[in-house]
RODO-2510 file (C-alpha; in nm, 4 decimals, decimal comma):
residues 448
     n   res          X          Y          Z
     1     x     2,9115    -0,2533     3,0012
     2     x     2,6588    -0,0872     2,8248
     3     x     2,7860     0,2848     2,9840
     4     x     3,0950     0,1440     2,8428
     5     x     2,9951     0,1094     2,4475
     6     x     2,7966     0,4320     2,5040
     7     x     3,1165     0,6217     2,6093
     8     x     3,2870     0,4383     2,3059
     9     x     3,0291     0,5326     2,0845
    10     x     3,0295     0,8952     2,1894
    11     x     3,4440     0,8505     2,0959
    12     x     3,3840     0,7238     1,7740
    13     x     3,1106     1,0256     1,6794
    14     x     3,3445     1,2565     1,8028
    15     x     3,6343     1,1381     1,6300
    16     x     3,4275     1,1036     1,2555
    17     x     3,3159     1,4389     1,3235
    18     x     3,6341     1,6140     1,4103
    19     x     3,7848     1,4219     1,0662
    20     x     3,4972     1,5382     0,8263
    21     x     3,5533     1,8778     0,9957
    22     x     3,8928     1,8995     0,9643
    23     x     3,9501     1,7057     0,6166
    24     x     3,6073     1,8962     0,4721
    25     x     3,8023     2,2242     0,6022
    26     x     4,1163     2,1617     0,4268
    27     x     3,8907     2,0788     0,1038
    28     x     3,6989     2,3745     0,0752
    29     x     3,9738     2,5980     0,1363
    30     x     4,1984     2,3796    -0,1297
    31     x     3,8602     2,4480    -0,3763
    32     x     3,8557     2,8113    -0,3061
    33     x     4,1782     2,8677    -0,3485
    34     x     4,2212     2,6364    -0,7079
    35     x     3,8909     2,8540    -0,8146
    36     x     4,0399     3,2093    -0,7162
    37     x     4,3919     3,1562    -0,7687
    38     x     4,4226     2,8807    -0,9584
    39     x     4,6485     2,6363    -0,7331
    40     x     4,7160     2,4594    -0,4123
    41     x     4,9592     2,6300    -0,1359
    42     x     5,1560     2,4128     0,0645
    43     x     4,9825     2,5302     0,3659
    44     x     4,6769     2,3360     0,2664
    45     x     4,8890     2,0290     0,2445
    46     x     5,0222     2,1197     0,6158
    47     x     4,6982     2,1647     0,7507
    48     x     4,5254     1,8455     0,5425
    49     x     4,8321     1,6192     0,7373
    50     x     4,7545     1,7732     1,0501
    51     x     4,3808     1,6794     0,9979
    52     x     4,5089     1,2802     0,9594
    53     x     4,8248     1,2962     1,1729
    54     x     4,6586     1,2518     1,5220
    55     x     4,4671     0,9786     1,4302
    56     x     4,4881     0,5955     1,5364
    57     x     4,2915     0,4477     1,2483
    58     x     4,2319     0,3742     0,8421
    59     x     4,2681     0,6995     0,6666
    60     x     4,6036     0,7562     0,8483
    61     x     4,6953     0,4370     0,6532
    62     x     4,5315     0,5280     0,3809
    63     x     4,6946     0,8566     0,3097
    64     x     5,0431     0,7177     0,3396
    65     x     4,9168     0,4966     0,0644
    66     x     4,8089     0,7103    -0,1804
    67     x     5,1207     0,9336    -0,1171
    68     x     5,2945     0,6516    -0,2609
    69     x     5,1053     0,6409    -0,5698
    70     x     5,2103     0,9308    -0,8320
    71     x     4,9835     1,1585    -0,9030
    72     x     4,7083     1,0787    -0,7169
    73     x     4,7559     1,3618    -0,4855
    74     x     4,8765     1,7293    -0,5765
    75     x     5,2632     1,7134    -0,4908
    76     x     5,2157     1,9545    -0,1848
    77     x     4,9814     1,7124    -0,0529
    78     x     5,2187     1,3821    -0,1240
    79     x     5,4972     1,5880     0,0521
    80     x     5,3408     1,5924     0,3336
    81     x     5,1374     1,2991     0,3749
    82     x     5,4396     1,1211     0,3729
    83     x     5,5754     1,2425     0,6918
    84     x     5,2750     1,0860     0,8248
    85     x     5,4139     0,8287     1,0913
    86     x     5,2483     0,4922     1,1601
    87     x     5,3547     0,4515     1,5117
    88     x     5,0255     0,6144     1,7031
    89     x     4,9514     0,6754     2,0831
    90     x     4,9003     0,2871     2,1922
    91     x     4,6287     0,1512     2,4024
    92     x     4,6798     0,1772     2,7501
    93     x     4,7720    -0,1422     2,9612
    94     x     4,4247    -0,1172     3,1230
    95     x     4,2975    -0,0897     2,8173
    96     x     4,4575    -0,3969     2,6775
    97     x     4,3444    -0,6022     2,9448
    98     x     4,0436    -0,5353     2,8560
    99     x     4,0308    -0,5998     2,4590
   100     x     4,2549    -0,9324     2,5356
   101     x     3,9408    -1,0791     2,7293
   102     x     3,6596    -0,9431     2,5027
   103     x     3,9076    -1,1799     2,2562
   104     x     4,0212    -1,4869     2,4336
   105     x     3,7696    -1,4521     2,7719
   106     x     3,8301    -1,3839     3,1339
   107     x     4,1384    -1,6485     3,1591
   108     x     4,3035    -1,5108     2,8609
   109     x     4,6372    -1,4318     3,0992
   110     x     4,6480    -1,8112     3,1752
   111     x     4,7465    -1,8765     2,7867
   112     x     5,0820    -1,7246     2,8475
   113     x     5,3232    -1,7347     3,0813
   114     x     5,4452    -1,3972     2,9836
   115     x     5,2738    -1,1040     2,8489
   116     x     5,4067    -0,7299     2,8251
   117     x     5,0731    -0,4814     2,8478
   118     x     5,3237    -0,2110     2,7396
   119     x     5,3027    -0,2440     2,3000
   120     x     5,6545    -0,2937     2,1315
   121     x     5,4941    -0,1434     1,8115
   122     x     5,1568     0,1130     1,7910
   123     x     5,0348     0,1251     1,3964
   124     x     4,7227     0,2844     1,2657
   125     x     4,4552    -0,0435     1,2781
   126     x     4,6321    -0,2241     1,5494
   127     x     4,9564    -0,2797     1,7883
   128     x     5,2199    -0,5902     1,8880
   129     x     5,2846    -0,7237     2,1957
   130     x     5,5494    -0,9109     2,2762
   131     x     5,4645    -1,2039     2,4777
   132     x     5,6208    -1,6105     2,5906
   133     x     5,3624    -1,9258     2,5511
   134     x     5,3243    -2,1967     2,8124
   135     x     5,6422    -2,3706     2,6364
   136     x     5,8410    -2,0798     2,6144
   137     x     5,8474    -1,9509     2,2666
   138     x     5,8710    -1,5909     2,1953
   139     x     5,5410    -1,4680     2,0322
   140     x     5,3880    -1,1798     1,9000
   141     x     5,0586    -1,0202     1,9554
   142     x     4,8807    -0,8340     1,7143
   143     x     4,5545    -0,6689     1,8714
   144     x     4,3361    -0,4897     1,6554
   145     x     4,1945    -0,1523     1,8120
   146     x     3,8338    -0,1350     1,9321
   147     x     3,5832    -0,0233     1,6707
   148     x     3,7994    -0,0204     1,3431
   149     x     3,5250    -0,1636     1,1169
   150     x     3,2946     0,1503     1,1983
   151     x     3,5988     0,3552     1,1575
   152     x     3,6973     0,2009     0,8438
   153     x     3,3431     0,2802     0,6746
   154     x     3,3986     0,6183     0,8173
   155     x     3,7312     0,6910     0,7137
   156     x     3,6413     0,5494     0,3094
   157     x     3,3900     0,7967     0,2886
   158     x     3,6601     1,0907     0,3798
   159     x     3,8687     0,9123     0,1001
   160     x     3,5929     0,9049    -0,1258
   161     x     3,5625     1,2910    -0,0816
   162     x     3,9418     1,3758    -0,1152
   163     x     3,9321     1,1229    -0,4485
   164     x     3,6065     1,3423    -0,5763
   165     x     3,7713     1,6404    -0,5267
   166     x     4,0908     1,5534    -0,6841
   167     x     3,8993     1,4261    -0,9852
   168     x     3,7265     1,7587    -1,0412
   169     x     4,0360     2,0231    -0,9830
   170     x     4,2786     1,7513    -1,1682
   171     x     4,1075     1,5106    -1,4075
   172     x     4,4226     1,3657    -1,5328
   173     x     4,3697     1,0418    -1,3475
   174     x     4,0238     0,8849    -1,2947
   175     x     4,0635     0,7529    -0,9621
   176     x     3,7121     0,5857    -0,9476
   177     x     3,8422     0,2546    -0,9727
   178     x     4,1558     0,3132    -0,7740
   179     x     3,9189     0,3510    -0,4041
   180     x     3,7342     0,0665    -0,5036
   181     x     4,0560    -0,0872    -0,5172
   182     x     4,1894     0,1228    -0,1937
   183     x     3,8505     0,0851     0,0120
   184     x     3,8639    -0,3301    -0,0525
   185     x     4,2078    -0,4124     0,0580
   186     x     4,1563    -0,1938     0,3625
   187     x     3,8446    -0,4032     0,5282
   188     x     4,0243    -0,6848     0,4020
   189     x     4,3115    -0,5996     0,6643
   190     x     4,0192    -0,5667     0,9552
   191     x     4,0192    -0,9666     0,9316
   192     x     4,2884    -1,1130     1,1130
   193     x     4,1760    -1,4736     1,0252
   194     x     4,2086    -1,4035     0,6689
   195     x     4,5774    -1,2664     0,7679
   196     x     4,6674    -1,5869     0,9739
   197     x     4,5532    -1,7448     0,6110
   198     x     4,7851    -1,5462     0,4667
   199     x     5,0886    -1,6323     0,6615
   200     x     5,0401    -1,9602     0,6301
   201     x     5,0191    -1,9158     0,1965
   202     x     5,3278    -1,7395     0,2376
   203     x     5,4690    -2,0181     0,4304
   204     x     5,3706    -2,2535     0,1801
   205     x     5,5014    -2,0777    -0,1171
   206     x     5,8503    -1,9771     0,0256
   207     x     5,9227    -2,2860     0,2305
   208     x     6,2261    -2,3819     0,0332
   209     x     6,3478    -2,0584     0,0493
   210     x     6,6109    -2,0375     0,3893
   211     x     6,6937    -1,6829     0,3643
   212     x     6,3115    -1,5768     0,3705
   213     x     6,1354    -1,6637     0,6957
   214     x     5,7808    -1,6673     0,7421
   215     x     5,6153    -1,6530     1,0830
   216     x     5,3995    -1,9275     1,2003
   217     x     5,0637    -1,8775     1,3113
   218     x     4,9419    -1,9929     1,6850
   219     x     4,5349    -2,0399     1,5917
   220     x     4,4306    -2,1049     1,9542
   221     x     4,5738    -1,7905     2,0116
   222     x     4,3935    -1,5888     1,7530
   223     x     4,0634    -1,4447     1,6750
   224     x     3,9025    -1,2002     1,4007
   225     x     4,0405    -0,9105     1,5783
   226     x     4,3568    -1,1171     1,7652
   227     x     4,6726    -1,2478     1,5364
   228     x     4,9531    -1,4542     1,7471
   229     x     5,2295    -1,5138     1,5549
   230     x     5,6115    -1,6724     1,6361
   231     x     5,8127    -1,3537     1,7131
   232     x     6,1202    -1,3450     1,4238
   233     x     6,3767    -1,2095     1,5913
   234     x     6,5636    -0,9642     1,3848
   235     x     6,7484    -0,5705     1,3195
   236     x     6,5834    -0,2759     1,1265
   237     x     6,6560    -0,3147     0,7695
   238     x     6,7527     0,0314     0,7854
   239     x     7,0245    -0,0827     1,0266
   240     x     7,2157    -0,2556     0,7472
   241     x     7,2317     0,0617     0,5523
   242     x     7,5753     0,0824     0,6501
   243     x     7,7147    -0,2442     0,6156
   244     x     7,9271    -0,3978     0,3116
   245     x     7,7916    -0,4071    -0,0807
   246     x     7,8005    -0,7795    -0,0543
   247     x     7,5480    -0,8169     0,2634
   248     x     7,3370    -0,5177     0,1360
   249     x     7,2987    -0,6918    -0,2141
   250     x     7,1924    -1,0478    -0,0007
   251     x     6,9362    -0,8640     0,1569
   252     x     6,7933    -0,6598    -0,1408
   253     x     6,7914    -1,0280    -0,3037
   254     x     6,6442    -1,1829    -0,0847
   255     x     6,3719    -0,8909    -0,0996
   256     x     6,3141    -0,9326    -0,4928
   257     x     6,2291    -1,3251    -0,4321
   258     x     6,0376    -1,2955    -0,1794
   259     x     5,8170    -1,0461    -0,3330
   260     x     5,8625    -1,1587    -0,7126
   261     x     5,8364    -1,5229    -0,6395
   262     x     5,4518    -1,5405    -0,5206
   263     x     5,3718    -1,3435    -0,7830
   264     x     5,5580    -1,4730    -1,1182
   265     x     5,4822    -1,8316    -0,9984
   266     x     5,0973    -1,7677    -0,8190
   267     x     4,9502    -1,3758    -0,9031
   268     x     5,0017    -1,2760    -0,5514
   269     x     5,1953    -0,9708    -0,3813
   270     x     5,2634    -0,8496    -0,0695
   271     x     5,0773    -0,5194    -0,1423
   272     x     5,2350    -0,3008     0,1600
   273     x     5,6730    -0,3386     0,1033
   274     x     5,7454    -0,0654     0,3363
   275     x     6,0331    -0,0808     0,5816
   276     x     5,8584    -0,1426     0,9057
   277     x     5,7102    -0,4876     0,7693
   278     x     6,0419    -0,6420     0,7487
   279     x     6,3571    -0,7531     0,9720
   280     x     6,6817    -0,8987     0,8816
   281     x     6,8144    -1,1563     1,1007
   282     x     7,1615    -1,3063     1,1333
   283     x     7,4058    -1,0885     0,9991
   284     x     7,2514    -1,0252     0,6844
   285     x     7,1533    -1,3877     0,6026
   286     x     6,7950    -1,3030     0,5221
   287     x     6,4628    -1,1168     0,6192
   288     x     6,1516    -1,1987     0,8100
   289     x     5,8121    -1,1332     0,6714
   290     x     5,6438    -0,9522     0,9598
   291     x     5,3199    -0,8630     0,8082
   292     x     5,0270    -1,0075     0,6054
   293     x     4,7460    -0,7656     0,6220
   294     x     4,7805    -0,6551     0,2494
   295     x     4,8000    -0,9664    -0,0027
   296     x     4,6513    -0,9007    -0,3547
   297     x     4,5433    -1,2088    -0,5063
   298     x     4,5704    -1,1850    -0,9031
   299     x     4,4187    -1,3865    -1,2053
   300     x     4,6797    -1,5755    -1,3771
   301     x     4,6187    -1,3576    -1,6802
   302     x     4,7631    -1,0493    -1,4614
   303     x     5,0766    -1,1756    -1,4722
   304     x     5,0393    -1,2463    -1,8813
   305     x     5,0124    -0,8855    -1,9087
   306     x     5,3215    -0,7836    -1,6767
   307     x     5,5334    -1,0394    -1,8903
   308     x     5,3740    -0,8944    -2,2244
   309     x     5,4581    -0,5578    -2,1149
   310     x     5,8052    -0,6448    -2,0293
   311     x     5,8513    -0,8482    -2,3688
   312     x     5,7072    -0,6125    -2,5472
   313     x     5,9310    -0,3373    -2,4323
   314     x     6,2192    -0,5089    -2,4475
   315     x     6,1784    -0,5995    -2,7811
   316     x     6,0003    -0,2795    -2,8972
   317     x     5,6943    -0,4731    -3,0086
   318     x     5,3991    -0,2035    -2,9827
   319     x     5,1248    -0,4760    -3,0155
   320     x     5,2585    -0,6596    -2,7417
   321     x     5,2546    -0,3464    -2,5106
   322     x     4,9025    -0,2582    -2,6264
   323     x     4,8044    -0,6236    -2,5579
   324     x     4,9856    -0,6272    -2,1973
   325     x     4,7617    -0,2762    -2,0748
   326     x     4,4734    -0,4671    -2,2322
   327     x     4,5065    -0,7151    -2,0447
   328     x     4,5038    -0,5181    -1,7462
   329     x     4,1674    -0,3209    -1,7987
   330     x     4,2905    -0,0129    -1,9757
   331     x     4,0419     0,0687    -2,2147
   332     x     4,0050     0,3240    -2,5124
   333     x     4,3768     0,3919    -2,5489
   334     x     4,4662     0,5697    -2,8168
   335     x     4,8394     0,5797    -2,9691
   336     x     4,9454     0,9165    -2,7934
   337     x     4,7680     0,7908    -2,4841
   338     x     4,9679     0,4673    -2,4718
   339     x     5,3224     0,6780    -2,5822
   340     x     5,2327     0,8251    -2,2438
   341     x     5,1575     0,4918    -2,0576
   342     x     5,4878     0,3756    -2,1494
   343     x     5,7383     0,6301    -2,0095
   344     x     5,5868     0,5230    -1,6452
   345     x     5,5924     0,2056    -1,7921
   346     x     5,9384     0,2346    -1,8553
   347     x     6,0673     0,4108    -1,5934
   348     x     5,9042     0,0813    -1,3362
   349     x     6,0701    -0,1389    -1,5861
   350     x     6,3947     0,0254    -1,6726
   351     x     6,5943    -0,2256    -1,4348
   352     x     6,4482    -0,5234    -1,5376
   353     x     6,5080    -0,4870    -1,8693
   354     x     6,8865    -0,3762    -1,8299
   355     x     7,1041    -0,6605    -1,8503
   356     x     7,4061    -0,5348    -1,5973
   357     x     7,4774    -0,4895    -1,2491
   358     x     7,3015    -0,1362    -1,1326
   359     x     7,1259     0,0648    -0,8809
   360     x     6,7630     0,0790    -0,8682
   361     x     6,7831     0,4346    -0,9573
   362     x     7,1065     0,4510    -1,1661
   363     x     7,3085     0,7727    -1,0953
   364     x     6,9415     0,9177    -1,0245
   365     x     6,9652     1,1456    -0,6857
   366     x     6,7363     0,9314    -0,4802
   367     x     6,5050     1,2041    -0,3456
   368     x     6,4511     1,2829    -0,7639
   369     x     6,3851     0,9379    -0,8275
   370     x     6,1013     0,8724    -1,0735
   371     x     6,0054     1,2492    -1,0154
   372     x     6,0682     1,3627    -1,3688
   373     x     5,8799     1,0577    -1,5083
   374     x     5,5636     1,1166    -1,2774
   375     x     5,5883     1,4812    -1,3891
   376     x     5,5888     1,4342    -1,7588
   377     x     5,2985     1,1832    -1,7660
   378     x     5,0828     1,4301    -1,4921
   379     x     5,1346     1,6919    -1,7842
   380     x     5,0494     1,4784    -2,0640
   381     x     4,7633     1,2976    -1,9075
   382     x     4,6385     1,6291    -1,8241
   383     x     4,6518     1,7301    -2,2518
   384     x     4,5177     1,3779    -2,3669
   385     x     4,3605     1,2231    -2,1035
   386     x     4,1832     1,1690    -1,8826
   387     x     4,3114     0,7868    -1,8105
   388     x     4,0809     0,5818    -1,5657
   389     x     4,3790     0,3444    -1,4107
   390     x     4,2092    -0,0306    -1,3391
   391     x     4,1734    -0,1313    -0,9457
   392     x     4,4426    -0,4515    -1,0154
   393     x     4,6627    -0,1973    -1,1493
   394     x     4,6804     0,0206    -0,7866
   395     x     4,8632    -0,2179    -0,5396
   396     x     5,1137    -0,3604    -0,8537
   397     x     5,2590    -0,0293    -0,9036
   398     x     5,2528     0,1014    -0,5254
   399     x     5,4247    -0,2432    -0,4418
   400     x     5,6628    -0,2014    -0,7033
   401     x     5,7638     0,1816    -0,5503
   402     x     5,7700     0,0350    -0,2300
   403     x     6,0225    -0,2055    -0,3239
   404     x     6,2198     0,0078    -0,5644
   405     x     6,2512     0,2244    -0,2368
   406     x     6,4051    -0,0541     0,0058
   407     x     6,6383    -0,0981    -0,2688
   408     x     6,7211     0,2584    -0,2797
   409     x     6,8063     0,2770     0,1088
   410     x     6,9938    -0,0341     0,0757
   411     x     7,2017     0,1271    -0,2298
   412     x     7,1795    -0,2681    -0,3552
   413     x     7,4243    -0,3239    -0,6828
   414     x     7,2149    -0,6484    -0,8632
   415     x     7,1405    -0,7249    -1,1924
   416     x     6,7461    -0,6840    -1,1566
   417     x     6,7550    -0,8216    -1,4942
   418     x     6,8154    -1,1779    -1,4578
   419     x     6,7321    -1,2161    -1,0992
   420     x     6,3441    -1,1556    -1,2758
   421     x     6,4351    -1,3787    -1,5720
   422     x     6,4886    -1,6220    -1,3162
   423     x     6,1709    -1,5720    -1,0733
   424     x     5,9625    -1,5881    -1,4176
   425     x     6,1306    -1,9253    -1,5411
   426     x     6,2141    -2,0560    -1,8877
   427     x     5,8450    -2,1833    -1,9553
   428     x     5,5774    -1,9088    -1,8870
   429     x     5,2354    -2,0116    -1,8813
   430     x     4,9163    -1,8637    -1,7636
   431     x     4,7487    -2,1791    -1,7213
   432     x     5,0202    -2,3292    -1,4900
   433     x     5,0249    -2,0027    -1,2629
   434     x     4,6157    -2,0896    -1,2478
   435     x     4,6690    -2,4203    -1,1348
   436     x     4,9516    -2,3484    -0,8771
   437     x     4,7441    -2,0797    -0,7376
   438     x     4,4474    -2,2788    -0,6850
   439     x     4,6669    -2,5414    -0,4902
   440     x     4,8450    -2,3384    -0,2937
   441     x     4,5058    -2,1217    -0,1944
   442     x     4,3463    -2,4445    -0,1030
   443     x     4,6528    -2,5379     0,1282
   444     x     4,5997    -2,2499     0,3260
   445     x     4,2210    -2,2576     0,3175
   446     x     4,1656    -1,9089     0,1252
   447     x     3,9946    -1,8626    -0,1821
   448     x     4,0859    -1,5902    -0,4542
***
């Protein structure tokens, strides 16, 4: 055994090393080339993604994060970060064998009576296995890979780097905040116990909901680094991409409540809405929630400021939007400052404050969509600002993307409008949303 961790350490030391090398590379050369010439080339971006591609671990996941988030990255670099895929080489069935005992001991084959050693998905912290309990139910098997904590630290400090650099060469955006932010949620995702907790909030909060399905958690079956969950059977959502309007708009609806429920009633979001963490089952009934790794837990006075924001634009009351960013941590805003807050602000509004049946992105070409508005607050931040963006402020607006862009592939026709008048309610309070929250945390054992 202890050849064993030796050989694993000797992996790990390789692996940070070839990552600084490679991501330090693709930094100098980016500063060289923004001190000589003045910009980035696209072959920096290639060669940054190439750095990250290979790799089964936290910055992978990390960089396809903060290619979500506008701005954060140089467009050549968002390009292609993006094409970053999160299905990596999977463990080997040996392998498994032998991270399923160091979880659930020697006799961990005797808790199943079936058990596939060949992963039906490979991610960048972990992979599923399909497997059948004593009783027959269909289950699946998340198993974290070996050493992620050590790579997590690792991989934070690369992000840490990339973040420095970007605030030096492009000072638009103070990002310090945002990898506090970025670097918290990530360990938080190393904890599989505090994911089964999750599931089971979820299932708490969305129990009267039938077209949402939440699966349950098997806690004999899990560990800190194991998650067993009921398998949801179900299609790619990308699968329905062809079907009618009227089944496309029942799953993009069901999408909005399940994500705009938990928060407008408790401050919590699914922080991660990309395609891969949902399936629809039936034909078109509903969706499963597959994943839980990435919950943001609000204060109740979050949500004041997203419902003072919307108010506030909706009615073209300035104090209102000045109280709503506020209330989110933006400090020392000035008036031309917040003029440039709101056209983002507008542009992740727009639908919710249009009171008709639309797209998500309007007549807007989808590959163009929210382009222009990133690239007209990039220039203006970069005249007036810089802006230091608050950490609660990072997942809310990468979740929102995320879902704008499921309802993009969908092509979903909905009146955004009221279906969030109704997920708010008539009677808005603050206090209310604090008191839900604290029950429904206390159900499923977490605290905020």
């Amino acid at each position: 055994m202890r050849d064993e961790e030796a050989n694993r350490f000797s992996a790990r030391a390789a692996r940070y090393a070839r990552v600084g090398t490679n991501v330090g590379g693709v930094a100098a050369r980016m500063a060289m080339e923004r001190v000589v010439a003045g910009n980035v080339t696209g072959a920096h971006a290639v060669g940054l993604a190439r750095a990250l591609g290979g790799l089964k671990g936290p910055l992978m996941k990390v960089a396809q994060l903060m290619a979500t988030i506008p701005d954060v990255l140089p467009p050549e670099y968002a390009a292609e970060l993006q094409k970053l895929q999160s299905d990596a080489p999977p463990m080997g069935a040996a392998f498994v064998k032998r991270r399923m005992q160091a979880e659930l001991g020697p006799d961990w084959r005797a808790h199943f009576s079936e058990f596939d050693l060949h992963p039906a998905a490979a991610a960048s912290l972990g992979q599923v296995h399909r497997a059948t309990s004593l009783d027959g139910k269909a289950l699946a098997v998340k198993l974290q890979y070996p050493d992620m904590a050590s790579a997590v630290e690792a991989d934070l400090s690369q992000l840490d780097m990339l973040f420095a650099l970007h605030r030096r060469f492009d000072p638009a955006i103070d990002t310090r905040d945002m990898a506090v932010e970025i670097g918290a949620r990530v360990r938080e995702e190393l904890d599989y116990r505090r994911e089964a907790k999750h599931a089971a909030l979820y299932a708490h909060i969305l129990r009267d909901r039938s077209e949402i399905r939440v699966p349950g958690v098997w806690h004999d079956l899990s560990t800190g680094r194991l998650l067993t969950m009921d398998w949801l059977q179900g299609e790619k959502l990308l699968s329905f991409k062809g079907a009618d309007q009227d089944t496309r708009n029942r799953i993009a609806t069901a999408m909005f409540r399940a994500w705009w429920q938990p928060f407008s009633q408790l401050a919590i979001i699914h922080g991660d809405p990309h395609l891969g963490n949902y399936t629809v089952f039936g034909d078109g009934e509903g969706i499963n929630l597959l994943d839980y790794g990435c919950v943001r837990i609000f204060p109740a006075s979050f949500v004041g400021g997203v419902v003072d924001l919307y108010q506030g634009l909706l009615r073209n009351d300035e104090a209102q939007v000045v109280h709503a960013y506020e209330t989110w941590g933006f400090k020392n805003l000035r008036r031309d400052l917040i003029d440039v807050l709101n056209i983002w602000a507008r542009f992740i509004y727009g639908p919710l404050l249009d009171d008709r049946v639309r797209t998500i992105a309007d007549g807007v070409e989808p590959a163009q969509y929210g382009r222009r508005e990133a690239f007209t607050v990039h220039k203006a931040l970069k005249e007036k600002g810089p802006v230091k963006v608050p950490r609660e402020f990072v997942f809310m607006d990468r979740a929102a993307i995320g879902l704008g862009g499921v309802f993009l592939h969908l092509d979903a026709k909905l009146n955004f409008h009221r279906l969030f008048e109704e997920a708010m309610g008539e009677h808005f309070s603050t206090r209310a949303i604090a008191e839900r929250q604290a029950a429904a945390l206390a159900h499923a054992g977490l605290t905020p």
